[in-house]
PDB file of N, CA, C and O in Angstrom:
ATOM      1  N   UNK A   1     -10.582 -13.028  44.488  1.00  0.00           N
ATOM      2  CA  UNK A   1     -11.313 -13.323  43.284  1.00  0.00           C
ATOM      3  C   UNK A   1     -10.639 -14.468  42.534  1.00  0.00           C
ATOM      4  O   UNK A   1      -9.424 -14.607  42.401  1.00  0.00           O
ATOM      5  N   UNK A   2     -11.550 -15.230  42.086  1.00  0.00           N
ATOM      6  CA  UNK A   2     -10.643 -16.570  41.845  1.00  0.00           C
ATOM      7  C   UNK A   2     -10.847 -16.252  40.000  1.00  0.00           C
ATOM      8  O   UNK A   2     -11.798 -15.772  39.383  1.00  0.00           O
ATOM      9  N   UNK A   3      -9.666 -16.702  39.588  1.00  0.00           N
ATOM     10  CA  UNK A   3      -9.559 -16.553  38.148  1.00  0.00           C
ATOM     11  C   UNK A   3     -10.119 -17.306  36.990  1.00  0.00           C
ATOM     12  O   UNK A   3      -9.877 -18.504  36.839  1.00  0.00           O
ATOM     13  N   UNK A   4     -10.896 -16.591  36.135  1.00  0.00           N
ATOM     14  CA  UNK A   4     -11.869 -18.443  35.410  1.00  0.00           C
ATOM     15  C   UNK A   4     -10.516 -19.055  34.390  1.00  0.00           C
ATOM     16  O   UNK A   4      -9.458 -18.672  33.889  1.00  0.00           O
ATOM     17  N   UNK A   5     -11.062 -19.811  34.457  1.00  0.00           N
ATOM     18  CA  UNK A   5     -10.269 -21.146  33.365  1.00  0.00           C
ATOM     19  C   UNK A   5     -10.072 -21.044  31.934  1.00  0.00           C
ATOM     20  O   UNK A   5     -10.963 -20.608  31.205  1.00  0.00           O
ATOM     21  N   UNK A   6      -8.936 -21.430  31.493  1.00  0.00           N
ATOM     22  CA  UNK A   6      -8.861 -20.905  29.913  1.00  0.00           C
ATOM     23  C   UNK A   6      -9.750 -21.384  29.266  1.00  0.00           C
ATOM     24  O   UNK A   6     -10.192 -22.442  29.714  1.00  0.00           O
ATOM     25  N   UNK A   7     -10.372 -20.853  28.000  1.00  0.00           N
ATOM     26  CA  UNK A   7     -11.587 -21.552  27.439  1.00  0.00           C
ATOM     27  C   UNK A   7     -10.922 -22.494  26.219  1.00  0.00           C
ATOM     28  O   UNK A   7     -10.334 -22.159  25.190  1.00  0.00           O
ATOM     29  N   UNK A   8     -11.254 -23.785  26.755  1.00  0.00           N
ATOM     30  CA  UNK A   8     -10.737 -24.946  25.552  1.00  0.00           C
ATOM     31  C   UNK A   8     -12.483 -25.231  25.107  1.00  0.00           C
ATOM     32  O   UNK A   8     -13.307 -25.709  25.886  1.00  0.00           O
ATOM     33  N   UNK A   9     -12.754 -24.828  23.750  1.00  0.00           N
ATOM     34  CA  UNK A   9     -13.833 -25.158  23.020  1.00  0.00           C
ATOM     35  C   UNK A   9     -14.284 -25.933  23.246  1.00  0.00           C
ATOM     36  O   UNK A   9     -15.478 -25.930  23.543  1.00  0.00           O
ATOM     37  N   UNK A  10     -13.099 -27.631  23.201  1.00  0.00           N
ATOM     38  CA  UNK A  10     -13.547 -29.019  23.175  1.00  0.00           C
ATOM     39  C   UNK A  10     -14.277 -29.211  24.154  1.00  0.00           C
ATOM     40  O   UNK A  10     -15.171 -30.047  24.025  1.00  0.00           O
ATOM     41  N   UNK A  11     -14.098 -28.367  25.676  1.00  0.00           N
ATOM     42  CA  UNK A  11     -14.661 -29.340  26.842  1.00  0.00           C
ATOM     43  C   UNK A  11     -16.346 -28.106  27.275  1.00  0.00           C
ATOM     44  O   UNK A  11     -16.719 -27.900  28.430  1.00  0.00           O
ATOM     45  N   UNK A  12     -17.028 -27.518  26.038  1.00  0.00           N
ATOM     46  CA  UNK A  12     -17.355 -27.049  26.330  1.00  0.00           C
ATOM     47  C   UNK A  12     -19.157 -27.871  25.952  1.00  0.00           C
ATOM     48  O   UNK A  12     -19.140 -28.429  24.855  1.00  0.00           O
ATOM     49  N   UNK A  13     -20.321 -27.959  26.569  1.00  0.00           N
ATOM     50  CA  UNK A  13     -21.587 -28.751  26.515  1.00  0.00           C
ATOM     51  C   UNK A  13     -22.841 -27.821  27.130  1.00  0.00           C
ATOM     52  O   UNK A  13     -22.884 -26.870  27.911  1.00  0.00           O
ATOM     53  N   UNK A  14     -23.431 -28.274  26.683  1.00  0.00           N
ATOM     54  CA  UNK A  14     -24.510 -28.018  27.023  1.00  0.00           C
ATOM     55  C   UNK A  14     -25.121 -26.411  26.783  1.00  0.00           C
ATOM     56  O   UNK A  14     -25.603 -25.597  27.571  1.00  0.00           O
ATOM     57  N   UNK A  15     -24.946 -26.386  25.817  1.00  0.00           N
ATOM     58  CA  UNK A  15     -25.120 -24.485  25.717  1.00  0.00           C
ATOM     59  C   UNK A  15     -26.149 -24.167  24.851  1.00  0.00           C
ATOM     60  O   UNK A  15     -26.551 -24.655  23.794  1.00  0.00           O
ATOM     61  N   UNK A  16     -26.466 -23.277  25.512  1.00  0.00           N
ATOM     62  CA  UNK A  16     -28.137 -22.389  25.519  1.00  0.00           C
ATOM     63  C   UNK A  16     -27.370 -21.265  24.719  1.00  0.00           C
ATOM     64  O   UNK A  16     -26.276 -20.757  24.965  1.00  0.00           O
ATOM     65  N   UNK A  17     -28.344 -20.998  23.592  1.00  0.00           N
ATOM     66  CA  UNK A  17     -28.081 -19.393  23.031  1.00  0.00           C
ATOM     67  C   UNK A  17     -29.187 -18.800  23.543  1.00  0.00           C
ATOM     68  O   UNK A  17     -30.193 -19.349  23.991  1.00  0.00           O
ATOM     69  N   UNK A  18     -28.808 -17.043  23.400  1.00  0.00           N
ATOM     70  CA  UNK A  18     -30.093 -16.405  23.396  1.00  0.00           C
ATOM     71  C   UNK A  18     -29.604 -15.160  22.559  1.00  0.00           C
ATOM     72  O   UNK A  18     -28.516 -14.988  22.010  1.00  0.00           O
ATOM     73  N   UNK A  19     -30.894 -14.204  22.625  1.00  0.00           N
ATOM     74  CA  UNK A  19     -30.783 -13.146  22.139  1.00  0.00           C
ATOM     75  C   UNK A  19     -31.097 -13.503  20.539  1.00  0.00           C
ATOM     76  O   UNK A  19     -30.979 -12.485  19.857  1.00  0.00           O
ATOM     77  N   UNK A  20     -31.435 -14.586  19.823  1.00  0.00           N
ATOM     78  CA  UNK A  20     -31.208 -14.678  18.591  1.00  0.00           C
ATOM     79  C   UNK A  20     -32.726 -13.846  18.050  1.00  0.00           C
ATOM     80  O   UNK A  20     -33.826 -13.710  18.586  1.00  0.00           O
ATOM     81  N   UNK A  21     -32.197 -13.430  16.834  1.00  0.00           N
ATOM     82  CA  UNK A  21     -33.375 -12.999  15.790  1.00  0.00           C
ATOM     83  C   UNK A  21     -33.452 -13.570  14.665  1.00  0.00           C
ATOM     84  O   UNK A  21     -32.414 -13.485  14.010  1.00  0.00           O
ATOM     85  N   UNK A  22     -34.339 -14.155  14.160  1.00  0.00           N
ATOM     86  CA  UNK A  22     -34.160 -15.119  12.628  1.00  0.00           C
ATOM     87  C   UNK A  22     -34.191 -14.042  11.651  1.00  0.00           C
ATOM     88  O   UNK A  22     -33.529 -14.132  10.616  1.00  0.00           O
ATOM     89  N   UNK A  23     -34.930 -13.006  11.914  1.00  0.00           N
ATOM     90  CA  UNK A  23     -34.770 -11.456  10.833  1.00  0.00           C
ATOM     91  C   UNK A  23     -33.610 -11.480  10.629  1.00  0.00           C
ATOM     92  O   UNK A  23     -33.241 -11.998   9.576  1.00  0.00           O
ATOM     93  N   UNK A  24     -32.482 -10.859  11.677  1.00  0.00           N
ATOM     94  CA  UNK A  24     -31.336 -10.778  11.283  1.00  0.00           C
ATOM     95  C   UNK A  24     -30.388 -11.617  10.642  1.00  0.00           C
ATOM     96  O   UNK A  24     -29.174 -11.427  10.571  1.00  0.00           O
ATOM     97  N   UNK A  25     -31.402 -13.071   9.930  1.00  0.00           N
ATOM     98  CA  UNK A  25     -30.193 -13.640   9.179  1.00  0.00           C
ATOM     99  C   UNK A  25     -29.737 -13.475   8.442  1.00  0.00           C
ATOM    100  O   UNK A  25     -30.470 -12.935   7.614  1.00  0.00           O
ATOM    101  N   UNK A  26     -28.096 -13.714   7.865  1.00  0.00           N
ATOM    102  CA  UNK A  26     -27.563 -14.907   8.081  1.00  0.00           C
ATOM    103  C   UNK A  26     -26.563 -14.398   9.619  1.00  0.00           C
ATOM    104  O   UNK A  26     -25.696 -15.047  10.206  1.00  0.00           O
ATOM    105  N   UNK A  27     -27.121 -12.982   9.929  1.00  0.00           N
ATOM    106  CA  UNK A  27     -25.842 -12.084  10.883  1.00  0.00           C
ATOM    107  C   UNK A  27     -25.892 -12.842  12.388  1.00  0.00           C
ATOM    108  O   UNK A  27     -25.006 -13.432  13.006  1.00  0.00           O
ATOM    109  N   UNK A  28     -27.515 -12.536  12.766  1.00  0.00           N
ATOM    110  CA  UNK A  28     -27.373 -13.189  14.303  1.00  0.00           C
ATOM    111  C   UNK A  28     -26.027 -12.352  15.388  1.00  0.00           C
ATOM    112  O   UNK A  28     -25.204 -12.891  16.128  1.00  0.00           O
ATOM    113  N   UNK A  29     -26.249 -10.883  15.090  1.00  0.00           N
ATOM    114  CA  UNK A  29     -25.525 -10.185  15.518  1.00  0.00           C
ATOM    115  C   UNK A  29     -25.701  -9.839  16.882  1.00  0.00           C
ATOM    116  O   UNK A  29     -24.898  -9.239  17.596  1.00  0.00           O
ATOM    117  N   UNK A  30     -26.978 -10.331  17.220  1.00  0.00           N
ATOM    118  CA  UNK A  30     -27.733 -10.092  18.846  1.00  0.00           C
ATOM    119  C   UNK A  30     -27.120 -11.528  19.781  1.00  0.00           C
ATOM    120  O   UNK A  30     -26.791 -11.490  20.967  1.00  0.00           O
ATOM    121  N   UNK A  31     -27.085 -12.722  18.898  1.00  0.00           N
ATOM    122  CA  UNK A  31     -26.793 -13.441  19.589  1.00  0.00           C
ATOM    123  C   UNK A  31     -25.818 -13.849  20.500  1.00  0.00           C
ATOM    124  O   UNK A  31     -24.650 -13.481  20.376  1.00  0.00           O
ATOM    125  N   UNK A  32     -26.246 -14.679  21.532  1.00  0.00           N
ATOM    126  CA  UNK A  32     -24.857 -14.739  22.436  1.00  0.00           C
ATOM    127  C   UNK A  32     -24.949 -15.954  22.803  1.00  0.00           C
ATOM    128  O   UNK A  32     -25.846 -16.566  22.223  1.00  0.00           O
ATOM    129  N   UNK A  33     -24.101 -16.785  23.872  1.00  0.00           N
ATOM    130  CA  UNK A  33     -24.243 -17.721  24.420  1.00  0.00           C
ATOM    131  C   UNK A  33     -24.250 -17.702  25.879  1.00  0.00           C
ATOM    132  O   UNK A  33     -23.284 -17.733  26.641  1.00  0.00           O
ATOM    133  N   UNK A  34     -25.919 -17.626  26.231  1.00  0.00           N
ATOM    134  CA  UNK A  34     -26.171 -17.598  27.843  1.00  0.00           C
ATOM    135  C   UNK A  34     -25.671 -18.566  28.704  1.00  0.00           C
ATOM    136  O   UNK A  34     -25.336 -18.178  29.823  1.00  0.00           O
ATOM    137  N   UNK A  35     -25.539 -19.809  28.411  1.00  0.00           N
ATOM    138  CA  UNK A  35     -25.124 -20.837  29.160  1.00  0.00           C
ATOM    139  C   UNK A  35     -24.210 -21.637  28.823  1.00  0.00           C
ATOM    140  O   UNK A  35     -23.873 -21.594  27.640  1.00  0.00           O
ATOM    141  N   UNK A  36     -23.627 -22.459  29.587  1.00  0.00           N
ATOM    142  CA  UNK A  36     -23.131 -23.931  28.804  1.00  0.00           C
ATOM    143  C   UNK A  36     -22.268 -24.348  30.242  1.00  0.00           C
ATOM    144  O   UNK A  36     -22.355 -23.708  31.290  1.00  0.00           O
ATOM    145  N   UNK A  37     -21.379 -25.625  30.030  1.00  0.00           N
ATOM    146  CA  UNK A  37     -21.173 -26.458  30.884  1.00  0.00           C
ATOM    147  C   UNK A  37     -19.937 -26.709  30.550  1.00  0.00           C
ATOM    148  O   UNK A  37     -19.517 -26.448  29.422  1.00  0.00           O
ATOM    149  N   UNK A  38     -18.993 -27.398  31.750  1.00  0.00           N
ATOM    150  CA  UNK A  38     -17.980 -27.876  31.500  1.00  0.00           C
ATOM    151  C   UNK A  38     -17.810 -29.151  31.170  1.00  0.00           C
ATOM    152  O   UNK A  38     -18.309 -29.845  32.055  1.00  0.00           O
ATOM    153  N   UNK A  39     -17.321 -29.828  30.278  1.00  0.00           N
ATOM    154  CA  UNK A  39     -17.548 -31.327  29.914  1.00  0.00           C
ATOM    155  C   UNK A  39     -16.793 -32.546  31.200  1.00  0.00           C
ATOM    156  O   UNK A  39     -17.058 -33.700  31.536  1.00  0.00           O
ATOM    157  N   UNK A  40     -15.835 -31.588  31.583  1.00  0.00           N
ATOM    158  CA  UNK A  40     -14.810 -32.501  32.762  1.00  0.00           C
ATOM    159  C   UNK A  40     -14.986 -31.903  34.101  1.00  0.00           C
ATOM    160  O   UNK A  40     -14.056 -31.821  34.904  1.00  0.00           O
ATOM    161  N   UNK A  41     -15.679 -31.663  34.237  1.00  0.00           N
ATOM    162  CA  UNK A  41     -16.078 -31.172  35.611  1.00  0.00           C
ATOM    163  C   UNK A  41     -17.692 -31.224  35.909  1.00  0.00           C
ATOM    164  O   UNK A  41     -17.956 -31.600  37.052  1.00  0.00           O
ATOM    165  N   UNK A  42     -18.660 -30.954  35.190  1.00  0.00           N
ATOM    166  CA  UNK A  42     -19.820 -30.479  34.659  1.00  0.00           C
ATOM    167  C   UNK A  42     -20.260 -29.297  35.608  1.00  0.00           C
ATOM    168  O   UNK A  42     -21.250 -29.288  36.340  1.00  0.00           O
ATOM    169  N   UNK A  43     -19.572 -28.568  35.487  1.00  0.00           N
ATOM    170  CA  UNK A  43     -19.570 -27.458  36.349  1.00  0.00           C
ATOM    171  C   UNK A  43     -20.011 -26.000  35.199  1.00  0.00           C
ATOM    172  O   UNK A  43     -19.532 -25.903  34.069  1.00  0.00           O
ATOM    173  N   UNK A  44     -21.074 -24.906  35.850  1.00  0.00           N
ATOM    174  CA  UNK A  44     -21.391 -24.297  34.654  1.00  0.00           C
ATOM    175  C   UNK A  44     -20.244 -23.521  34.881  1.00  0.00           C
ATOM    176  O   UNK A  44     -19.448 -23.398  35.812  1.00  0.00           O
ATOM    177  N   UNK A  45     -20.486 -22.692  32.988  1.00  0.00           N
ATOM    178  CA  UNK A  45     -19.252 -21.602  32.864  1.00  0.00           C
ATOM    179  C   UNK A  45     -19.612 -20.185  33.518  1.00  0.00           C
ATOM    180  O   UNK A  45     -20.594 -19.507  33.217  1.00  0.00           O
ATOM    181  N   UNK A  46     -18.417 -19.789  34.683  1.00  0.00           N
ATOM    182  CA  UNK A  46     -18.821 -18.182  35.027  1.00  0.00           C
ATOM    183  C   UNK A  46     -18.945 -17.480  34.327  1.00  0.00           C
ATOM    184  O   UNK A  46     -18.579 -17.591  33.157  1.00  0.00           O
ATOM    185  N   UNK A  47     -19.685 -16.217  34.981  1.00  0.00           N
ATOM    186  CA  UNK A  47     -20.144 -15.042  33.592  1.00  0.00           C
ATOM    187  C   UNK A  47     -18.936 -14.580  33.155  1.00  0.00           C
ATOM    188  O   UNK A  47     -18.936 -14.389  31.938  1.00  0.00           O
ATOM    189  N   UNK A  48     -17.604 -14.259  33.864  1.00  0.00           N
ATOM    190  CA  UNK A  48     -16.475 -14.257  33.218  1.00  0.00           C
ATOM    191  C   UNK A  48     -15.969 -15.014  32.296  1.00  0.00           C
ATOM    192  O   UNK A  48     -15.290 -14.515  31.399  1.00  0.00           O
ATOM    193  N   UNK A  49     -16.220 -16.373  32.361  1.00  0.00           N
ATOM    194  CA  UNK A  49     -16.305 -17.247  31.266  1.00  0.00           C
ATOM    195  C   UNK A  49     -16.934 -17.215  30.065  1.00  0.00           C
ATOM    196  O   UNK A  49     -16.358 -17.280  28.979  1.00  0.00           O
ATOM    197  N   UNK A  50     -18.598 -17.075  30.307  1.00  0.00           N
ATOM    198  CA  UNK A  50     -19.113 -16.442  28.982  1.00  0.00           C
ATOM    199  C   UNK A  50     -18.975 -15.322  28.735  1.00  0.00           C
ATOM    200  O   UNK A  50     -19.080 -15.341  27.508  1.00  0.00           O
ATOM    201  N   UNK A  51     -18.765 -14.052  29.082  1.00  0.00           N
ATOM    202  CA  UNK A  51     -18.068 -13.239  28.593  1.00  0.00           C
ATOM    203  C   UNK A  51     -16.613 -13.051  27.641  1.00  0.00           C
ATOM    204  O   UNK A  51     -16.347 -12.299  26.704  1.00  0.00           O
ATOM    205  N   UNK A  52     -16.065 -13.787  28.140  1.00  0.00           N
ATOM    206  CA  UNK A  52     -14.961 -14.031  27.733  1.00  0.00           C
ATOM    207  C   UNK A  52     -15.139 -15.261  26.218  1.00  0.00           C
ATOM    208  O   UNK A  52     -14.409 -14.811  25.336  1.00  0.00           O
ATOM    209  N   UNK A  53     -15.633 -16.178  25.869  1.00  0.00           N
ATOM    210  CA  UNK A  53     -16.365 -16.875  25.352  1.00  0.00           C
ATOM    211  C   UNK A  53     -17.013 -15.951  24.425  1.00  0.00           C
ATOM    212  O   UNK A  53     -16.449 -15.868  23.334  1.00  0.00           O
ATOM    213  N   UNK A  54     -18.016 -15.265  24.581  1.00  0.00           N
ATOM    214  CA  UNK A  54     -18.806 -14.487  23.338  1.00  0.00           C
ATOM    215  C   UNK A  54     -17.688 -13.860  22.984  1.00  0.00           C
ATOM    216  O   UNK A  54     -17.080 -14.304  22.010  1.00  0.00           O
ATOM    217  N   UNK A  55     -17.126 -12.590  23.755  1.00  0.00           N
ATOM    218  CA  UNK A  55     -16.194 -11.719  22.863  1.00  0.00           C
ATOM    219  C   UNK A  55     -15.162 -12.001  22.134  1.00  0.00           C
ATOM    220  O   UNK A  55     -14.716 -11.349  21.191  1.00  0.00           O
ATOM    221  N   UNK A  56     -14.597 -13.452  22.787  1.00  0.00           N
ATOM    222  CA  UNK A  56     -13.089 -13.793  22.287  1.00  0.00           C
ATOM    223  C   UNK A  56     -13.425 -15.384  20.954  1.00  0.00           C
ATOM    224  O   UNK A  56     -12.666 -15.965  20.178  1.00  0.00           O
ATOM    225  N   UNK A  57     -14.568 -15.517  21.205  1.00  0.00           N
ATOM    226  CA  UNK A  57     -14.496 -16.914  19.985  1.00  0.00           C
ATOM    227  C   UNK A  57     -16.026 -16.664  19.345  1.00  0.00           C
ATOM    228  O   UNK A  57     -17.004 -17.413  19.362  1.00  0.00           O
ATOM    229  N   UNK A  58     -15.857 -15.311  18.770  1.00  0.00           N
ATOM    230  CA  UNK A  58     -17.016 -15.372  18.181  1.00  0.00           C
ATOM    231  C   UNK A  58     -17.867 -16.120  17.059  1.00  0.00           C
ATOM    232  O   UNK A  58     -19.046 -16.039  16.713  1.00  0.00           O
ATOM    233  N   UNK A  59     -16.204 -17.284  16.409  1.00  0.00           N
ATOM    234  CA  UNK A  59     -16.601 -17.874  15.166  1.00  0.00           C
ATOM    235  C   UNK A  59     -17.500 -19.362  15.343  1.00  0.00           C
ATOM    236  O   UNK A  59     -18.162 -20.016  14.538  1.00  0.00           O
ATOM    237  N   UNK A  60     -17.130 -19.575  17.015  1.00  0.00           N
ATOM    238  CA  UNK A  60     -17.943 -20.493  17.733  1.00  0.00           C
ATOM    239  C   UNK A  60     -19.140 -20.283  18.253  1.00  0.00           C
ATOM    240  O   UNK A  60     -19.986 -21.148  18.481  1.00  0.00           O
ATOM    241  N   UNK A  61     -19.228 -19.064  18.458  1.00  0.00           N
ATOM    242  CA  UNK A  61     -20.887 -18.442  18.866  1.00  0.00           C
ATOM    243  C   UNK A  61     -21.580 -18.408  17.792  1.00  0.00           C
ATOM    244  O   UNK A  61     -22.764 -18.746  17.801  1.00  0.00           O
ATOM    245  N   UNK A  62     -21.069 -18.071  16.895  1.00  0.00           N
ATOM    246  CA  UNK A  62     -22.049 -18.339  15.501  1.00  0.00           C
ATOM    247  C   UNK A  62     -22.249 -19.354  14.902  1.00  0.00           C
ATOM    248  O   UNK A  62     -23.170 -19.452  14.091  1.00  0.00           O
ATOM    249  N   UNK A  63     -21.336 -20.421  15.210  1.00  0.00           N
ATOM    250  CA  UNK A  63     -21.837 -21.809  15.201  1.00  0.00           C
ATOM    251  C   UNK A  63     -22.651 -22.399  15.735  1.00  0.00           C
ATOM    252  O   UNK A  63     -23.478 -23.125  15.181  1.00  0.00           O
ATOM    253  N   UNK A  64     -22.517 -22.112  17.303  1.00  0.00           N
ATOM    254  CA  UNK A  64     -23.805 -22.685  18.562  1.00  0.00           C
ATOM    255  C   UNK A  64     -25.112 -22.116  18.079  1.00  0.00           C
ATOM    256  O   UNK A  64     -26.141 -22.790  18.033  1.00  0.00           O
ATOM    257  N   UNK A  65     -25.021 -20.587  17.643  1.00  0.00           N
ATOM    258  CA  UNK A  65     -26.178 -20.097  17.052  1.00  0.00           C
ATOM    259  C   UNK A  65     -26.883 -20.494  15.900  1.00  0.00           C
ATOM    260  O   UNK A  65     -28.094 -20.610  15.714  1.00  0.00           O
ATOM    261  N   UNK A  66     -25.888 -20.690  15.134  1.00  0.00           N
ATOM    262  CA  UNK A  66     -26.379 -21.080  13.484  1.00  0.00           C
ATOM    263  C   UNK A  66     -27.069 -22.767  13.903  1.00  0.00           C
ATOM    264  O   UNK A  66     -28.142 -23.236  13.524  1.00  0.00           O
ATOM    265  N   UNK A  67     -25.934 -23.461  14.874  1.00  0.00           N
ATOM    266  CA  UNK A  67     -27.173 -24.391  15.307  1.00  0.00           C
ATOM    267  C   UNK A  67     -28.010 -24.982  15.939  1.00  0.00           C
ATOM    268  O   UNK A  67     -28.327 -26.171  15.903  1.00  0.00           O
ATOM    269  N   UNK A  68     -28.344 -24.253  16.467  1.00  0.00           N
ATOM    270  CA  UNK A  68     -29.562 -24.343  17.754  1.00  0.00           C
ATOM    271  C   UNK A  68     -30.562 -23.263  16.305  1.00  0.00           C
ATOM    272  O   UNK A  68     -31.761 -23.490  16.469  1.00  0.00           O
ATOM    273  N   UNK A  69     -30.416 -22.613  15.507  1.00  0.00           N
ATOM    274  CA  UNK A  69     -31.596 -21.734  14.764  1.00  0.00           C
ATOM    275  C   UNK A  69     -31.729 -22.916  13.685  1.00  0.00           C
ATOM    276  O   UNK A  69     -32.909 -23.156  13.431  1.00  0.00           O
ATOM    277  N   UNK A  70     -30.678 -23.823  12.892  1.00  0.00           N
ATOM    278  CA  UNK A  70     -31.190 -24.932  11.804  1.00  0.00           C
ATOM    279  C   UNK A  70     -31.161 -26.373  12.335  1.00  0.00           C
ATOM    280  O   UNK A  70     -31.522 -27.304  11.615  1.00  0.00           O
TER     281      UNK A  70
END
């Protein structure tokens, strides 16, 4: 099993939210980040990656969310 890559924010593009509800604003507590890309590789992020990504930098998921919803 090959190990995913530390998550550096900076090299992170192209990312799709989902799960969002505009009801639940300003919380967006459903939301997550389904996709995104590597900026130096352009290789997508494994689900270990977004996993790791939603649970561990949530103050950045609510950013991607807050803007992809304004």
């Amino acid at each position: 099993m090959l190990k995913s890559r530390e998550i550096n924010l900076d090299l992170i593009t192209d990312i799709e939210v989902d799960g969002v509800d505009t009801r639940d604003y300003p919380d967006f507590c459903d939301g997550y980040i389904a996709s995104a890309t590597w900026s130096d590789t352009l290789e997508p992020l494994t689900d270990d990656e977004l996993d790791d990504l939603n649970q561990s930098h949530g103050q950045f998921v609510y950013e991607c969310i807050y803007d992809s919803v304004f």
